[in-house]
DODREN-587973 format. One record per residue (C-alpha): residue number from 0; residue in one letter; z negated, y, x. Coordinates in pm, whole numbers, plus 50000, padded with zeros to 5 digits. Each point is the difference from the previous one (the first is absolute). Layout:
<NUM,A,<Z,Y,X>>,
...
END
This chain:
<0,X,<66387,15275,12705>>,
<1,X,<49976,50052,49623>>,
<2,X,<49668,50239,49885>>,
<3,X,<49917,50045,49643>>,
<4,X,<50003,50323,49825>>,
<5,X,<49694,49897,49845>>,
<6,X,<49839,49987,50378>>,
<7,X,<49668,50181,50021>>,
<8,X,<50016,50266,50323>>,
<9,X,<49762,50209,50145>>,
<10,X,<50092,50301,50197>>,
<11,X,<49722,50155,50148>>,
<12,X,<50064,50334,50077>>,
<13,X,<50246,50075,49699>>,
<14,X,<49961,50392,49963>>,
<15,X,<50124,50078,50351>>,
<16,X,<50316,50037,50169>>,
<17,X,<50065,49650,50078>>,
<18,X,<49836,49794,49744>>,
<19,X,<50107,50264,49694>>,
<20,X,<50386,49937,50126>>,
<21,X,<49930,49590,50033>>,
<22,X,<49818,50029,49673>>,
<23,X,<50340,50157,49851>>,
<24,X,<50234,49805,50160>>,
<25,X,<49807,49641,49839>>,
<26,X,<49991,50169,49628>>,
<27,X,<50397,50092,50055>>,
<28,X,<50057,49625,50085>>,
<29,X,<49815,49880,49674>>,
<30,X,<49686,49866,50165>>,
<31,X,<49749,50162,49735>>,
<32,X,<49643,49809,50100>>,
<33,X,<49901,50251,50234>>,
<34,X,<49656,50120,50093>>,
<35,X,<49889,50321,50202>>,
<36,X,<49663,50185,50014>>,
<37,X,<49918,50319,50096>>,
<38,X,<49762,50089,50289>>,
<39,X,<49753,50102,49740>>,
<40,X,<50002,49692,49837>>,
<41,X,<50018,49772,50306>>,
<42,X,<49891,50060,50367>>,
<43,X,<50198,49802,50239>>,
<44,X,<49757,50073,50227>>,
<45,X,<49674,49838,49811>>,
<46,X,<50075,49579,50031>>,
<47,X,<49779,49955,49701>>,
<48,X,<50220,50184,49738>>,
<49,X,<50329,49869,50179>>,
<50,X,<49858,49637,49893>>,
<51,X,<49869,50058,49686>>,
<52,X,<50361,50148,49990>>,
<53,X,<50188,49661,50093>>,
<54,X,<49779,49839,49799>>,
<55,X,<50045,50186,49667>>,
<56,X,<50359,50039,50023>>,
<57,X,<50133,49701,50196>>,
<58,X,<50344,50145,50119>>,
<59,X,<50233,49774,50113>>,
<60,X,<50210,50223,50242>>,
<61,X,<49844,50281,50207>>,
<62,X,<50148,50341,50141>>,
<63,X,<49774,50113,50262>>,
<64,X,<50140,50373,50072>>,
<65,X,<49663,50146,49909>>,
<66,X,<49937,50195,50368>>,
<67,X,<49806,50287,50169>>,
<68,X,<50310,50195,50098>>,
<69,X,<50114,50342,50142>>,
<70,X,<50172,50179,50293>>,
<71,X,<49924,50051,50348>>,
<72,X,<49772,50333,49913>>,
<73,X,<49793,49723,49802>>,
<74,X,<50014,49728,50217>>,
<75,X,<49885,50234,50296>>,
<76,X,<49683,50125,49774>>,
<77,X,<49904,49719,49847>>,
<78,X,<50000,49702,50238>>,
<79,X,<49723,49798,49864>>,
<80,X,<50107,50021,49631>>,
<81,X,<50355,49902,50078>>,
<82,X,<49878,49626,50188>>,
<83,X,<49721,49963,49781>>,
<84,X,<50156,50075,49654>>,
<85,X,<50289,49780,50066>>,
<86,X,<49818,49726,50142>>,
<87,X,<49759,49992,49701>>,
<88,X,<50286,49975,49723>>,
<89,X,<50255,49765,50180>>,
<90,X,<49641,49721,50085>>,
<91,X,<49884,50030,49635>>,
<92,X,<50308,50022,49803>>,
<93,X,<50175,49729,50218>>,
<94,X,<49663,49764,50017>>,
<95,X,<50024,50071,49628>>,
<96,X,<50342,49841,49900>>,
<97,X,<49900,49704,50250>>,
<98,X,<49692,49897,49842>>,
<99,X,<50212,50066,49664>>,
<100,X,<50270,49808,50059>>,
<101,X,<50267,50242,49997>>,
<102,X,<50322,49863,49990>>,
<103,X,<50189,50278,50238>>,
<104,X,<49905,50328,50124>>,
<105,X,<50179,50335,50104>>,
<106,X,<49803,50167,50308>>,
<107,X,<50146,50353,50099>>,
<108,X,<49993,50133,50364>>,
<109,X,<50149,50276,50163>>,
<110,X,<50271,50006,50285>>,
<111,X,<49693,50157,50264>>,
<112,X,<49889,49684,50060>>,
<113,X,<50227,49965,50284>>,
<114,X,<49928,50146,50366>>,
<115,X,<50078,50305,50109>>,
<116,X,<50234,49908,50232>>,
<117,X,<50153,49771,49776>>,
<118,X,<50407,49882,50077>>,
<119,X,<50224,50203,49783>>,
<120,X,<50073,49894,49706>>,
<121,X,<49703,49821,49940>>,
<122,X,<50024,49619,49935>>,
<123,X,<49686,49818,49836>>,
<124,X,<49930,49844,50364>>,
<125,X,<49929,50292,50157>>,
<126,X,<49608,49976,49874>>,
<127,X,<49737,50009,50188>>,
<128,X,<50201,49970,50303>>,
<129,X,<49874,50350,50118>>,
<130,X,<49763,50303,49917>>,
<131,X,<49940,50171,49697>>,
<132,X,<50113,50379,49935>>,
<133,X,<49631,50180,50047>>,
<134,X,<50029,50178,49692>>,
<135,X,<50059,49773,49740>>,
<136,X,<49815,49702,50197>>,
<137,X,<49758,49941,49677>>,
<138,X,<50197,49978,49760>>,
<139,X,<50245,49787,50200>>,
<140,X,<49718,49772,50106>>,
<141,X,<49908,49960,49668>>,
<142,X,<50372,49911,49830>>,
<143,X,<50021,49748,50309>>,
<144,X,<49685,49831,49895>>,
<145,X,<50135,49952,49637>>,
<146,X,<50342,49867,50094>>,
<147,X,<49806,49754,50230>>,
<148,X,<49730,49908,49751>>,
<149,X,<50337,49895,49774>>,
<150,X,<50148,49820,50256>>,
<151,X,<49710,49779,50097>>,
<152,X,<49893,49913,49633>>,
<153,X,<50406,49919,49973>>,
<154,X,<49932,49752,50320>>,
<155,X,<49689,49880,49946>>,
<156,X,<50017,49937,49594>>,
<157,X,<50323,50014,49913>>,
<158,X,<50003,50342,49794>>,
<159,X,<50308,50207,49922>>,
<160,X,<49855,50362,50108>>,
<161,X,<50328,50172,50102>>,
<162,X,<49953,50314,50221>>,
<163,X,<50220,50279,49989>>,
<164,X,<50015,50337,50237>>,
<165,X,<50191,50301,49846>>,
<166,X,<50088,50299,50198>>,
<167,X,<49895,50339,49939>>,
<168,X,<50032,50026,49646>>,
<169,X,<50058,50309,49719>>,
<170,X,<50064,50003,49676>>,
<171,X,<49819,50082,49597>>,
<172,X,<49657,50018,50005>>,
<173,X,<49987,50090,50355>>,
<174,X,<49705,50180,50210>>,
<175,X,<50025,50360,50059>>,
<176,X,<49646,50090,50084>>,
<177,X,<50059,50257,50318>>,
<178,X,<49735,49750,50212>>,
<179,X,<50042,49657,49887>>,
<180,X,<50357,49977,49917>>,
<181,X,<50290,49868,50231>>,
<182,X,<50261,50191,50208>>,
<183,X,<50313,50060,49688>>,
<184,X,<49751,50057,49692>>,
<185,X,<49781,50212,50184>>,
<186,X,<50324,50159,50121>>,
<187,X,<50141,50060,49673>>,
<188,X,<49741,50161,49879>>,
<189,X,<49891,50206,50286>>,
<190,X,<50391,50174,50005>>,
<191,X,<49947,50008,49620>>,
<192,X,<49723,50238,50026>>,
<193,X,<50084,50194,50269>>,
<194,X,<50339,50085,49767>>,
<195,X,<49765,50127,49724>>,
<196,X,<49829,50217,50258>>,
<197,X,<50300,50100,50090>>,
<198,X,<50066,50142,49659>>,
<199,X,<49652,50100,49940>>,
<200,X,<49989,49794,49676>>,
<201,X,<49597,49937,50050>>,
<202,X,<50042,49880,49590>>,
<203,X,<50222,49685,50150>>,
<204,X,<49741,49939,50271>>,
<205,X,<49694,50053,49772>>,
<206,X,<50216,49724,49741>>,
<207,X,<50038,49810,50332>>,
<208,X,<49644,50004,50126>>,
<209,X,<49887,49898,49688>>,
<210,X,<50214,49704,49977>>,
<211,X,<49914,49891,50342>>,
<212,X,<49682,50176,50090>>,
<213,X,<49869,50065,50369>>,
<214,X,<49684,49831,50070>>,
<215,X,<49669,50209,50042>>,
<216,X,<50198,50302,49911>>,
<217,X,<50000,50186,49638>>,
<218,X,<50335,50154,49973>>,
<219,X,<49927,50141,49631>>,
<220,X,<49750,50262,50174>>,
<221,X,<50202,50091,50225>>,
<222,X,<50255,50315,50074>>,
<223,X,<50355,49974,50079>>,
<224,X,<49890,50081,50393>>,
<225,X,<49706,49751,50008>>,
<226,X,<50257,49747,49829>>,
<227,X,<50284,50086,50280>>,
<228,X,<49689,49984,50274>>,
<229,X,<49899,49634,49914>>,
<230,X,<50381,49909,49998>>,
<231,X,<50012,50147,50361>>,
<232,X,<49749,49769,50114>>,
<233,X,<50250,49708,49873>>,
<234,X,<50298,50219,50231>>,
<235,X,<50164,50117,49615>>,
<236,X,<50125,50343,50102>>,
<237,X,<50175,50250,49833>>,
<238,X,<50272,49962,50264>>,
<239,X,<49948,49727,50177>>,
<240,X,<49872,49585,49958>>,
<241,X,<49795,49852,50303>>,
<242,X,<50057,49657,50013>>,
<243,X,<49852,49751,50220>>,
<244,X,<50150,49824,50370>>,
<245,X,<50335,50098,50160>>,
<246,X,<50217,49877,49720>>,
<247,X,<50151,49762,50223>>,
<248,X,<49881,49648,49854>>,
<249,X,<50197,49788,49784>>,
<250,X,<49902,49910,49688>>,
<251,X,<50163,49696,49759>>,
<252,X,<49918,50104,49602>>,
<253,X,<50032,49749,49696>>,
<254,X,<49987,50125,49655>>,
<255,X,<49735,49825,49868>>,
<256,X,<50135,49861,49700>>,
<257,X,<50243,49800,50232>>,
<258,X,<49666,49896,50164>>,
<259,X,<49915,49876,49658>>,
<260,X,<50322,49788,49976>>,
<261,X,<49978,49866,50308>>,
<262,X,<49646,49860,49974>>,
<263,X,<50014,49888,49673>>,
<264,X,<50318,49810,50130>>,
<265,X,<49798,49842,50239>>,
<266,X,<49710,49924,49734>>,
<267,X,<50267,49793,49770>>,
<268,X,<50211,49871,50246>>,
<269,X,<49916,49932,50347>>,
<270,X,<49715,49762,50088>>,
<271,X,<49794,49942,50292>>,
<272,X,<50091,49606,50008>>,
<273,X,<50405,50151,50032>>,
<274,X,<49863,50228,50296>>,
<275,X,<49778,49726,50173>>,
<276,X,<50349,49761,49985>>,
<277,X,<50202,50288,50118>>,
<278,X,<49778,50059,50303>>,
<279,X,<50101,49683,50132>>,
<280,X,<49869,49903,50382>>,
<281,X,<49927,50393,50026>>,
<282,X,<49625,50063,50044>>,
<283,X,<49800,50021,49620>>,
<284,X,<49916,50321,50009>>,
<285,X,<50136,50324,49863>>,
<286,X,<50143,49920,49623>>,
<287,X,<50007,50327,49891>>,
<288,X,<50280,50182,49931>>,
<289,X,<50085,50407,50079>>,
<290,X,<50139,50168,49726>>,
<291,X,<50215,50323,50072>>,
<292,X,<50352,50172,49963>>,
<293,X,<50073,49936,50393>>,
<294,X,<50068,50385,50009>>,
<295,X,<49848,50255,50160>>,
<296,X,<49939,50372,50069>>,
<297,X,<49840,50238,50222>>,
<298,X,<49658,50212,49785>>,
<299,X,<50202,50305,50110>>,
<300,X,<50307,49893,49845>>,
<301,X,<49812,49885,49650>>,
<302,X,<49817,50336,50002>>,
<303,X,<50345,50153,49993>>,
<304,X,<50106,49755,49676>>,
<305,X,<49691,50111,49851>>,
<306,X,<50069,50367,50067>>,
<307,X,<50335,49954,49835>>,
<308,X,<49845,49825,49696>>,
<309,X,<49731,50243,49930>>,
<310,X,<50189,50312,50076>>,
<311,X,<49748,50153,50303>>,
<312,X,<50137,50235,50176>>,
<313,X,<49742,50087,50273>>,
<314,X,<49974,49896,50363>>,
<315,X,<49845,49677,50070>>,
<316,X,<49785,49945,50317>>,
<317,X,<49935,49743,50150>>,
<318,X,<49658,49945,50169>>,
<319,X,<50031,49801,50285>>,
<320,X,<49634,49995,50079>>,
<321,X,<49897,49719,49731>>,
<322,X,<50109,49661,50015>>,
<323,X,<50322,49801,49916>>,
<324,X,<49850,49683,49971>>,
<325,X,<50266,49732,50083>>,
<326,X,<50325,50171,50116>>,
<327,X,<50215,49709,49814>>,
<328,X,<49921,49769,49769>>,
<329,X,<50346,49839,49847>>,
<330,X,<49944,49666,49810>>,
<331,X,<50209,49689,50114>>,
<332,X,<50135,49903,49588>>,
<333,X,<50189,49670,50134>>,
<334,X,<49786,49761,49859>>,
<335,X,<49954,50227,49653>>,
<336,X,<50395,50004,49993>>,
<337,X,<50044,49657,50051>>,
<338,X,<49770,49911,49722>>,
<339,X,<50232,50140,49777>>,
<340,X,<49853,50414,49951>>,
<341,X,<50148,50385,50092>>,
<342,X,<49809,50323,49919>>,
<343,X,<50245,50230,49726>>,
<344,X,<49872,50324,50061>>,
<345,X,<50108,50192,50313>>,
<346,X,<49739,50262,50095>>,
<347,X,<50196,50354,49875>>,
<348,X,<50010,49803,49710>>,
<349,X,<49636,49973,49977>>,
<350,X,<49871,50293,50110>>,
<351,X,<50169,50182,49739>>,
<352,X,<49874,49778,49731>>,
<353,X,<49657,49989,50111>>,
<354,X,<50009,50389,50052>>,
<355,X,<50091,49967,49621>>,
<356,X,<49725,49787,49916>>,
<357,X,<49784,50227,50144>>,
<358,X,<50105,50335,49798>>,
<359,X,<49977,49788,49675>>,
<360,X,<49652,49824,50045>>,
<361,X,<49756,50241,49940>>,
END
């Protein structure tokens, strides 16, 4: 399928992780019509503005990877906000390019969509054949509702919404808020400050608290023992990192820029009429498609990579007492391969260049 460069696309959610690599990846194939807004200047959540939206701007091709997002400290907390958020953006922006006309649209899950106990690797059938992981359960419920909201508007009216589930992803532009963000960010950063109170260089982690402040907590009044105190509460020691779980679950990780490539791949190329034909006499449901690397690793055994990368040379403890959330979660890439995509970056790779990214974006 041929799409003009001149094609006008909307990607909602455009500033983070996911949206800001898809956003990238479009520009670097030519496609220059592209729109994005801000949360300040348009609240997914309020269907009023996200229709005067369609209706001022008329985009042709939506990206929907605008989502309430973070890790399983987050998704523990704030239970509500995760099912609620997500269900509010995917029925007005969706409903949106509907009543617009939209010619195709992008929707952006995540791999926890799939049961706990889910066959290893995971192939796009195994939804909703069994129960949820407990942790993540809104924000799976949510992504489940969107993917099926695309698939019935693709049955009933004959729309082109193309859902997509990524893995875990990292990458530019990532989250490394100490709450919200997920398990290799939040890593990252944790081992990153626990080198600098290693050294006692409290002028790094003042530079580094400013970049990325703490919420509810002024780190300009305080002392170097006050600053090392509220670190503690995060388990950033001098000599030691407390992470969360036994270290014993594995993990699949896709840079996020071959996240990009892959969707956007999907945008231009692959339609939901090819996927409907290719479904045959098999049931009509579950067209979406996993994307991944097929590869993964135990949280232990990235923490270690990470180590290496950031140069920290304390002890790291694992605490055994918090959850693990779903002991393996490895994507089933058949279909994604057979369409004609492979992820680039292997994960040393991409640790080191995000761990990069992060020293240079202040």
């Amino acid at each position: 399928m041929s799409v003009s460069k001149d094609t006008k696309i909307y990607v909602a959610g455009h500033r983070g992780l996911v949206g800001s690599a898809i956003w990238s990846n479009l520009l670097s194939r030519g496609y220059h019509n592209l729109v994005g807004r801000s949360h300040a200047e348009l609240d997914l959540l309020d269907p009023v503005a996200v229709k005067r939206f369609f209706d001022e701007q008329q985009p042709e091709m939506v990206v929907l990877a605008a989502a309430h997002v973070g890790g399983i400290m987050a998704n523990s907390i704030y239970r509500a906000d995760f099912i609620y958020q997500n269900l509010q953006i995917q029925q007005n922006v969706i409903g949106e390019a509907f009543r617009h006309g939209v010619k195709k649209l992008l929707f952006l899950g995540s791999t926890c969509i799939y049961p706990r106990e889910a066959p290893q690797p995971i192939p796009e059938d195994a939804l909703l054949t069994s129960a949820l992981e407990y942790t993540n359960e809104p924000y799976a419920i949510a992504k489940i509702a969107g993917l099926k909201m695309c698939e019935a508007f693709n049955l009933q009216y004959g729309t082109d919404y193309i859902a997509v589930m990524p893995t875990n992803l990292y990458g530019p532009r990532d989250n490394f808020d100490l709450v919200n963000s997920h398990v290799l960010p939040a890593m990252m950063r944790k081992m990153h400050l626990a080198k600098l109170l290693s050294l006692a260089d409290y002028d790094a982690l003042r530079e580094d608290l400013s970049r990325r402040p703490i919420a509810g907590h002024d780190h300009t009044a305080m002392s170097d023992a006050q600053i090392a105190d509220l670190l503690a509460t995060f388990g950033i020691h001098r000599d030691h990192l407390d992470l969360w779980g036994s270290g014993t679950p594995l993990r699949e990780f896709l840079w996020s820029e071959d996240m990009a490539d892959a969707s956007v791949y999907m945008l231009l190329n692959i339609s939901f009429k090819q996927m409907l034909e290719a479904k045959g006499d098999a049931p009509l449901t579950n067209f979406h498609i996993n994307i991944g690397t097929g590869k993964e690793v135990t949280i232990a055994e990235l923490a270690e990579m990470i180590r290496a990368t950031v140069g920290f040379g304390g002890e790291i403890r694992w605490d055994a007492s918090k959850p693990d959330g779903t002991m393996r979660k490895l994507c089933d890439v058949t279909k994604l391969h057979a369409l004609g995509w492979r992820h680039t970056v292997e994960l040393p790779d991409g640790v080191s260049r995000l761990y990069q990214w992060y020293l240079s974006n202040k």
